[in-house]
C-alpha positions as CSV (number, residue, x, y, z in Angstrom):
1,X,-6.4,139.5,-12.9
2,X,-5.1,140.2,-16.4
3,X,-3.1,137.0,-17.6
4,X,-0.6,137.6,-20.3
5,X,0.7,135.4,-23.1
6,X,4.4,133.7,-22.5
7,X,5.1,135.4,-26.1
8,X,4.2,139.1,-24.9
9,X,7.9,140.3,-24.1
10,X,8.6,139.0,-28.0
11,X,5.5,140.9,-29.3
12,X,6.2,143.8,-27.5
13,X,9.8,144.5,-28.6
14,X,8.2,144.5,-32.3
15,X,5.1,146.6,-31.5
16,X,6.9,149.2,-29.0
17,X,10.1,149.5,-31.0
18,X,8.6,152.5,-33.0
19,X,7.7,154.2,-29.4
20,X,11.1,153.4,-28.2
21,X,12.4,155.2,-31.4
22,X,10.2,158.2,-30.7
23,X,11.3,157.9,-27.1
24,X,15.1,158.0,-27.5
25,X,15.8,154.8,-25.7
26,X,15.4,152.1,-29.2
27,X,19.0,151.0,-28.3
28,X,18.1,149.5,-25.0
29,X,14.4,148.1,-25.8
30,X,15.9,144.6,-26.1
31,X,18.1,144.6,-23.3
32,X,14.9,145.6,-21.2
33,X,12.6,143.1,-22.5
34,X,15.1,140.5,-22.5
35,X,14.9,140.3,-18.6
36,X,11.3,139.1,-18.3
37,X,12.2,136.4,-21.2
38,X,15.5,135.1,-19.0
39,X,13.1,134.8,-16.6
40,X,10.6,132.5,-18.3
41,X,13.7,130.1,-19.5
42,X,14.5,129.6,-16.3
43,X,11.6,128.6,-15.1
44,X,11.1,126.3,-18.2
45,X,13.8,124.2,-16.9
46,X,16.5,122.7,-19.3
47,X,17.0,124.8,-22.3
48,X,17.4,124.0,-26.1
49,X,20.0,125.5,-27.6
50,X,20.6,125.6,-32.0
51,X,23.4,124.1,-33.2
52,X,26.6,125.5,-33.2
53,X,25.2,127.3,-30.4
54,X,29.0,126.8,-28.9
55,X,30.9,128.6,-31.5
56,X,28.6,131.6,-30.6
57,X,29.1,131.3,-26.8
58,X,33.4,131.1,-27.7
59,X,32.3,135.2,-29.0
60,X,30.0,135.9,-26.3
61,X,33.2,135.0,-23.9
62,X,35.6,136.8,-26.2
63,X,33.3,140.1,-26.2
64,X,34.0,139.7,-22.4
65,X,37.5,139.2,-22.1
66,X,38.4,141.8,-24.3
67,X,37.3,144.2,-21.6
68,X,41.1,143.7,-20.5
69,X,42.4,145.4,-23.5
70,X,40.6,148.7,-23.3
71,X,43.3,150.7,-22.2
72,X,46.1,149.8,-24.5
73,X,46.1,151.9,-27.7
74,X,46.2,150.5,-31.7
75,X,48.2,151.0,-34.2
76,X,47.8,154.8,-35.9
77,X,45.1,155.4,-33.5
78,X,44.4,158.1,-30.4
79,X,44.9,156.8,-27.1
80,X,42.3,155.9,-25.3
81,X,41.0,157.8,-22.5
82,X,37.4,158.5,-20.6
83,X,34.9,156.6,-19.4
84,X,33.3,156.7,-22.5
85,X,34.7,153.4,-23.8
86,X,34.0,151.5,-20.8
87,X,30.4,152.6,-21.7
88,X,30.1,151.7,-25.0
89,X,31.9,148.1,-24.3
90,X,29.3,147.1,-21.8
91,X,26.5,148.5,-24.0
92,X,27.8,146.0,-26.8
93,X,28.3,143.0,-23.8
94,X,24.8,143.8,-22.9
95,X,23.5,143.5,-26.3
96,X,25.0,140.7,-27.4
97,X,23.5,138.8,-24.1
98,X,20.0,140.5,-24.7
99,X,20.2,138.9,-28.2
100,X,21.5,135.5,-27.4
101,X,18.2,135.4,-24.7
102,X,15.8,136.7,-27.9
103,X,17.0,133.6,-29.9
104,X,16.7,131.2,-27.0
105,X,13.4,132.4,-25.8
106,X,12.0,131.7,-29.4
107,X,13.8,128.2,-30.2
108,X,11.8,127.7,-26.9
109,X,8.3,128.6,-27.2
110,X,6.2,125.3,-27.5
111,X,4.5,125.6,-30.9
112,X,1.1,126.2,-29.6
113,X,2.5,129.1,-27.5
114,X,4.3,130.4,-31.0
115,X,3.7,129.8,-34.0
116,X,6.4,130.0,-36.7
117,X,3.2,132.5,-38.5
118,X,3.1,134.6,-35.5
119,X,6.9,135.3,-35.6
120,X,7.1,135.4,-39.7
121,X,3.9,138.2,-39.2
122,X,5.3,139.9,-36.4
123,X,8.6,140.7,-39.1
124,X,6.2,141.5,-41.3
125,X,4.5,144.5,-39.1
126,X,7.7,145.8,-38.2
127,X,8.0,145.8,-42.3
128,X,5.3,148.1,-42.8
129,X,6.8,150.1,-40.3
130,X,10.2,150.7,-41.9
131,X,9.0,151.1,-45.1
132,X,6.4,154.1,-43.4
133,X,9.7,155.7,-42.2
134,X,11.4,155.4,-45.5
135,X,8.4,157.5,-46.6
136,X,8.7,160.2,-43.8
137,X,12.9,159.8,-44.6
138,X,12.7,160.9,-48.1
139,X,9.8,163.4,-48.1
140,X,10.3,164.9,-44.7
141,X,13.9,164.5,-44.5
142,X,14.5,168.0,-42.3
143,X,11.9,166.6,-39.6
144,X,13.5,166.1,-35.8
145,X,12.2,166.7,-32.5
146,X,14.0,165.7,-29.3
147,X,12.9,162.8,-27.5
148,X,10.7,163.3,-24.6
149,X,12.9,161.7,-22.1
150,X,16.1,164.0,-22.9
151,X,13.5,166.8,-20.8
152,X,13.4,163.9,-17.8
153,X,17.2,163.7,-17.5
154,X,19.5,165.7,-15.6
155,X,21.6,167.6,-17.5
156,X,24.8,166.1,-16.6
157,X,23.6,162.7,-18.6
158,X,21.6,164.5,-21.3
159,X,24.6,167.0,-22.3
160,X,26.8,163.7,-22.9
161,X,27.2,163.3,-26.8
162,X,26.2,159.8,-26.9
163,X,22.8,160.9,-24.9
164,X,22.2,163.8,-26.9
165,X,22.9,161.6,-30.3
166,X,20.0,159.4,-29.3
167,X,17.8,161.8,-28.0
168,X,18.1,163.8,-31.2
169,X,15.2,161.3,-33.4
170,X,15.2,162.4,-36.4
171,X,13.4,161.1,-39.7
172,X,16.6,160.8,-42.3
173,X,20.4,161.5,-42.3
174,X,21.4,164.5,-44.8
175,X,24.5,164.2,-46.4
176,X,26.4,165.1,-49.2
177,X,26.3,162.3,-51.2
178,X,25.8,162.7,-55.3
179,X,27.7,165.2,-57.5
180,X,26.2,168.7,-57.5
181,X,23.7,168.6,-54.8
182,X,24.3,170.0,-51.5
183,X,23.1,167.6,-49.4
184,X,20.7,164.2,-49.9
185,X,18.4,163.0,-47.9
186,X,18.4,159.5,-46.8
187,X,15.8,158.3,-44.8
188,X,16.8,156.3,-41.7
189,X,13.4,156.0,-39.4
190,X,12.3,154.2,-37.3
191,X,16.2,153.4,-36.9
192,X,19.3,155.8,-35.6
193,X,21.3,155.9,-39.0
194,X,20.7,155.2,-43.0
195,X,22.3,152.3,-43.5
196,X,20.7,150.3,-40.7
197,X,17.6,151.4,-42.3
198,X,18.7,150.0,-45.5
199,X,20.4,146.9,-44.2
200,X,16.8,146.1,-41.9
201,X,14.7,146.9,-44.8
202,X,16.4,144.2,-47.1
203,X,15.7,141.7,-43.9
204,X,12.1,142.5,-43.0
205,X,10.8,142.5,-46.9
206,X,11.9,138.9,-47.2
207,X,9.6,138.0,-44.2
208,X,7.0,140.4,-44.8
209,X,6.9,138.6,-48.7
210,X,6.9,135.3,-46.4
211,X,4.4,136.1,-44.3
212,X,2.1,138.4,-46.5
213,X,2.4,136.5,-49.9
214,X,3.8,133.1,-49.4
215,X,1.6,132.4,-46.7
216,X,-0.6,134.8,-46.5
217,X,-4.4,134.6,-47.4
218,X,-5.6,136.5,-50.8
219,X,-6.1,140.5,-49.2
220,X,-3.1,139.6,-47.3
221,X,-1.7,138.8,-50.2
222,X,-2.5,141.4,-52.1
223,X,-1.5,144.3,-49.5
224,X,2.3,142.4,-49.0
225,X,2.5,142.8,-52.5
226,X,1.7,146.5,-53.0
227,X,3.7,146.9,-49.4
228,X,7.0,145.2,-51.4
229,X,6.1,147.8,-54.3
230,X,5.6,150.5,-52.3
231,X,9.0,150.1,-50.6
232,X,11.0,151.0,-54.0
233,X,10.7,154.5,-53.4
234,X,12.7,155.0,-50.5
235,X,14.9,152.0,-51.6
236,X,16.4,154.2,-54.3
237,X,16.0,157.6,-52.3
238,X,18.0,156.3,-49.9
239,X,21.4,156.0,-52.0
240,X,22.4,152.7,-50.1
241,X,24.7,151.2,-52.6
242,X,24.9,148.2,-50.0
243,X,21.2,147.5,-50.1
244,X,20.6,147.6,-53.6
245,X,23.6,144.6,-54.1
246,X,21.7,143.0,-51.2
247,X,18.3,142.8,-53.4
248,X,20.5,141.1,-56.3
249,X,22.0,138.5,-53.9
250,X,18.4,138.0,-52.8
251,X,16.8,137.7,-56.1
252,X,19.5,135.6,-57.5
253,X,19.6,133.0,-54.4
254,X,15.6,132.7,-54.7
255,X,15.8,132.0,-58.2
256,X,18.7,129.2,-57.8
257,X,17.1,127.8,-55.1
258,X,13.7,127.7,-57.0
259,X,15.5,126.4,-60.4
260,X,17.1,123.4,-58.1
261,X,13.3,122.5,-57.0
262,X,11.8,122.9,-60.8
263,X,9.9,125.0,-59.2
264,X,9.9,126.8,-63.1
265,X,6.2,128.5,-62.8
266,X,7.0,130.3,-59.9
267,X,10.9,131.0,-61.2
268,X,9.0,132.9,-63.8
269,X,6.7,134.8,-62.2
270,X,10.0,135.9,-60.1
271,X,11.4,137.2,-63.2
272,X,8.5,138.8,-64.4
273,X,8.1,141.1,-61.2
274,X,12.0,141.9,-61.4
275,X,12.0,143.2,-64.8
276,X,8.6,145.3,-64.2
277,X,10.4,147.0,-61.1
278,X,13.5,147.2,-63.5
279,X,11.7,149.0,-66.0
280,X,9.8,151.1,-63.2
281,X,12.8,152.1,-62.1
282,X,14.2,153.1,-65.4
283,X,11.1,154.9,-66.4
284,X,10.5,157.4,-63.7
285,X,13.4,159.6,-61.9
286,X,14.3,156.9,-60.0
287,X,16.4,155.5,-62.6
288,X,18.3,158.4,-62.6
289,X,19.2,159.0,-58.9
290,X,20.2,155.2,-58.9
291,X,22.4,155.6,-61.9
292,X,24.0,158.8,-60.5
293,X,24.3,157.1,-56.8
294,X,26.2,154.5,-59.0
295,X,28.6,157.0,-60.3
296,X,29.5,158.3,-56.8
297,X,31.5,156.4,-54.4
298,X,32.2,159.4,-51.9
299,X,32.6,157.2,-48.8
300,X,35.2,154.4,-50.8
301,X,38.3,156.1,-49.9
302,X,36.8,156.4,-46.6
303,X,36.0,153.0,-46.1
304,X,39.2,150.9,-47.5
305,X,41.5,153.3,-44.9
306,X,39.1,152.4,-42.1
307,X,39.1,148.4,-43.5
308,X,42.7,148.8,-43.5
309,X,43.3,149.5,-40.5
310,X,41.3,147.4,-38.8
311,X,43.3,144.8,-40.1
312,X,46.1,146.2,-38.9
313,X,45.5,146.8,-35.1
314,X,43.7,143.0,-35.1
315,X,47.1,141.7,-36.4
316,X,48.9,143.8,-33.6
317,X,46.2,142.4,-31.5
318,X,44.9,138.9,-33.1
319,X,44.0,137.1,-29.9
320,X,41.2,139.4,-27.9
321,X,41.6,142.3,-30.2
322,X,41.1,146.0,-28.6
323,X,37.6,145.4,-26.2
324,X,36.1,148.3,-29.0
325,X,36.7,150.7,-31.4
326,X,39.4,153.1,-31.9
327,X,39.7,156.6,-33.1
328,X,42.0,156.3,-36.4
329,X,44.7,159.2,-36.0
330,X,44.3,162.1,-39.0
331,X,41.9,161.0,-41.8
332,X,42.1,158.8,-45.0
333,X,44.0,162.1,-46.6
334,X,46.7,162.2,-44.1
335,X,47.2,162.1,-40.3
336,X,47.9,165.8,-39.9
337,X,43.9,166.4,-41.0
338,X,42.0,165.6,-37.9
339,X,38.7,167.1,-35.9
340,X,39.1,170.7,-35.2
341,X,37.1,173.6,-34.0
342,X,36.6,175.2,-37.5
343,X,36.0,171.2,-38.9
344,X,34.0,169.0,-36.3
345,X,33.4,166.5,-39.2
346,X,37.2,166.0,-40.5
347,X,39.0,163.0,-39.7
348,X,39.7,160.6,-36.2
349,X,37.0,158.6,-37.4
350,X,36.7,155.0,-35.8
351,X,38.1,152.0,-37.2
352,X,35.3,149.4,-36.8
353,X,32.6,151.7,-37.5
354,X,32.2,150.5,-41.2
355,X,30.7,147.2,-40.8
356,X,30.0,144.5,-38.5
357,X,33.3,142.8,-39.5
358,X,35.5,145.4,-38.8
359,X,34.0,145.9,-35.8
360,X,34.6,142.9,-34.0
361,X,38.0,142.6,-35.8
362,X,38.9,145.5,-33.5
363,X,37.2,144.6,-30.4
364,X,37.1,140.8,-30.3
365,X,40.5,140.2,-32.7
366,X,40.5,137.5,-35.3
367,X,38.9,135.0,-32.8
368,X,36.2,137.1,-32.6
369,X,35.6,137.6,-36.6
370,X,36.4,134.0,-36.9
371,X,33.6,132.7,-34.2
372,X,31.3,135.0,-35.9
373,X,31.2,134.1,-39.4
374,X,31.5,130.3,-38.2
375,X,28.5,130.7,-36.2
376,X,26.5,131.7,-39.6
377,X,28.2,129.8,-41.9
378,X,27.4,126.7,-39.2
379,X,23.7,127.2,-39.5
380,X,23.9,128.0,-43.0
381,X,25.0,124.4,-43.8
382,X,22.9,123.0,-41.6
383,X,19.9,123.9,-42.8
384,X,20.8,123.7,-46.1
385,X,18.2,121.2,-47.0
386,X,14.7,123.2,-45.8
387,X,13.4,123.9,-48.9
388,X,10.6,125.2,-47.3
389,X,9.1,129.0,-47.7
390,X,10.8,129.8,-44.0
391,X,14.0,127.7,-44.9
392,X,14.7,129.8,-47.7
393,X,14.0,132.8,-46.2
394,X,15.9,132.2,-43.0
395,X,18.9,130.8,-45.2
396,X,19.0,134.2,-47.3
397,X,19.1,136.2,-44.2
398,X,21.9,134.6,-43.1
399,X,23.1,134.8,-46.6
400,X,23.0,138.9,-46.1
401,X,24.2,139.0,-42.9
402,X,27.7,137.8,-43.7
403,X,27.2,140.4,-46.5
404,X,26.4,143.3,-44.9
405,X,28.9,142.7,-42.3
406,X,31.6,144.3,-44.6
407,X,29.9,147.3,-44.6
408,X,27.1,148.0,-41.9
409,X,26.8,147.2,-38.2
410,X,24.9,144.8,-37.1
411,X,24.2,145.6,-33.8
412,X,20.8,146.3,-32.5
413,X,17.7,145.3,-34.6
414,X,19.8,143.9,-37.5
415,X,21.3,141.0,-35.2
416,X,18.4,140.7,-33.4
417,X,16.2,139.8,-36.3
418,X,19.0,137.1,-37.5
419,X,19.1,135.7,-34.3
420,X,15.3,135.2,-34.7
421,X,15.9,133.8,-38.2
422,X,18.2,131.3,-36.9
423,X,15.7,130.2,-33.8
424,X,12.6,130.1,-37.1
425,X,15.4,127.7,-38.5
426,X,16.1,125.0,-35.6
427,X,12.0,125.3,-35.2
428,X,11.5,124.5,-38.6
429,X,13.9,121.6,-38.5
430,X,12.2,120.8,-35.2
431,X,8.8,120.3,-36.4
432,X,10.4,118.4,-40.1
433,X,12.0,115.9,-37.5
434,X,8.5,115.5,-35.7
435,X,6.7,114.7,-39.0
436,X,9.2,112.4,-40.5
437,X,8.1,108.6,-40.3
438,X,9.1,107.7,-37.3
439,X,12.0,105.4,-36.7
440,X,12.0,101.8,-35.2
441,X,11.2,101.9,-31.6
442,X,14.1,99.7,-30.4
443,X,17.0,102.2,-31.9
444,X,18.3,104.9,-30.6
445,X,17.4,107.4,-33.4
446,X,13.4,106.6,-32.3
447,X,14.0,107.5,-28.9
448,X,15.4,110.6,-29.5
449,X,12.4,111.3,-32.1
450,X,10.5,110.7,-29.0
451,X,12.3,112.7,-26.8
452,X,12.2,115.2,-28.8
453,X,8.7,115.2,-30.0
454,X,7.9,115.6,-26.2
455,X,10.0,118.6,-25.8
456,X,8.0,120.2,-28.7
457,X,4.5,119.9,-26.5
């Protein structure tokens, strides 16, 4: 009988999540596989958790009692009615406890079962991945085909527009985005929309450079580095002010955190690949698009009505919030411009749909926001002293996470991979406790070195 590895639920959601894509269904891939990794924590018995695990389990409770504040209506906002947003509030409960399993099951994993490699290269495949669909994005941006499954459903669930929305894959968004051109294409495969594309991309390079070039052996090497080149393409064709600022914050923490080691030989060879992909940039047509990108904000106005009033409704709600998002009444332009038959696309859009922030702001209230940040910022600090190739990295993703929270969602795949991050990090300190000098045997901080040590077999 075929045996499978204890780490095959963690490899799969990385390997399948392109054929979930293609399939429709990517939203629920970690929901699904997070069932068979519940099931080997509970057999493993008592269960580690990171720390500041309980400021996280304060917004996992939160996401759940906001459930009673789904029928009363915000501020300037439609009243809410269907079924749909008892839908979409158990779909973000579901993820949320999907995800808090992923990080578990990996903080878990005895280190001959997973190694921190295997995780650091399993980020780098997925990577490749998204950097091949920022290819098929910009060059193929009018490519679609309907999922598979959308022909296996009854009609009934495949006519309802969040169904269809999934079941309609295609390779890039096309809007209207710089001066004088129609539409641009921005690539968004193997993910639903074009700026989780961008925030993801930002993640997975900073593991793949981890993996691939940090770590990695000389073709390795060599193939992360043409992989990180290869990526500036789509980087700029995909107009995501957001993710370009994310590459800055990244560069510039690097460097400090390099210059604060003298690690000076390697500080310069960091500044010599930025200014080659600077001038690169600025020597080919890509220089251009990201200068014009620059020069047009068309989603600002958009985005500081939707920011405002989220604040709003969580001050009218600060405690538990609204359970989800709400449909803002009119547009940024004035209330009376809304969704139509002649204009689908005008107006009612929905506060908390412009960032991670926003979003829980509405749905969870202050609390919620506040639990959030605190359990980043918590880990942050924690492992501020792993100065090691996955410290760093697992620092800056948090580091980017409480950036892009102002302006892109985090849930699926984005929260998922900093969840990860965060289990890499309590591993990493794991294994740094375990190879310290041990203390005196009689104390108490030797026999919780020992206890410890023997969880770690």
């Amino acid at each position: 009988m075929l045996q499978l590895s204890p780490t095959w639920p963690l490899s799969a959601m990385f390997v399948l999540y392109p054929v979930a894509w293609m399939l429709g269904v990517s939203t629920f891939i970690f929901v699904v596989l997070a069932v068979p990794m519940a099931v080997q924590l509970r057999r493993r018995g008592s269960v580690r958790v990171p720390p500041g695990f309980g400021i996280w389990l304060i917004l996992l409770l939160w996401v759940l009692l906001s459930a009673m504040m789904l029928g009363l209506r915000a501020p300037n906002t439609l009243p809410p009615s269907g079924g749909g947003r008892y839908l979409g509030w158990g779909i973000w409960l579901a993820n949320y406890l999907a995800l808090t399993v992923l990080m578990l099951y990996v903080l878990n994993m005895r280190q001959r079962e997973l190694s921190q490699r295997r995780v650091v290269r399993l980020f780098g495949f997925m990577a490749v991945v998204t950097v091949i669909g920022g290819y098929l994005g910009s060059l193929l941006p009018s490519v679609g085909f309907m999922a598979p499954l959308n022909y296996l459903l009854p009609p009934g669930i495949a006519n309802q527009p969040y169904v269809a929305s999934l079941m309609d894959v295609r390779f890039a968004q096309v809007q209207q985005v710089l001066a004088g051109e129609d539409a641009s294409p921005r690539p968004s495969a193997p993910f639903e929309y074009t700026n989780s594309w961008g925030e993801n991309i930002a993640i997975l390079l900073i593991w793949l450079i981890v993996g691939w070039v940090v770590l990695g052996g000389p073709v390795r090497r060599l193939l992360g580095i043409a992989i990180a080149l290869a990526a500036i393409y789509p980087i700029i064709y995909s107009l995501n002010r957001g993710l370009w600022v994310g590459l800055g914050i990244s560069v510039a923490y690097v460097a400090i955190r390099l210059a604060l080691r003298g690690r000076m030989v390697v500080l310069g060879g960091l500044a010599l690949a930025v200014g080659m992909i600077g001038v690169l940039v600025v020597a080919t047509p890509l220089g251009r698009t990201f200068d014009e990108r620059l020069q047009n904000g068309h989603s600002d106005d958009i985005r500081a009505t939707l920011s405002e009033g989220a604040v709003t409704a969580a001050n009218h709600s600060p405690i538990l919030g609204y359970g989800g998002n709400r449909a803002l009444i009119g547009s940024n332009r004035s209330i009376a411009i809304g969704k139509s038959d002649d204009c689908k696309q005008c107006g009612n859009r929905e506060l908390g749909s412009n960032g991670q922030f926003w979003s829980v702001l509405v749905g969870q209230g202050w609390v919620g926001a506040i639990c959030y940040n605190g359990f980043f910022l918590y880990c942050l600090w924690r492992y501020r002293r792993d100065h090691s190739a996955i410290g760093i990295a697992g620092s800056l993703v948090l580091i980017l996470m409480l950036f892009f929270q102002f302006t892109y969602g985090a849930l699926e795949a984005t929260l998922a991979y900093a969840l990860i991050s965060v289990a890499l990090l309590a591993r990493n300190d794991q294994l740094r406790r375990a190879l310290a000098p041990p203390p005196p045997k009689g104390t108490v901080a030797g026999l919780r070195a020992r206890l410890e040590a023997a969880g770690n077999r």
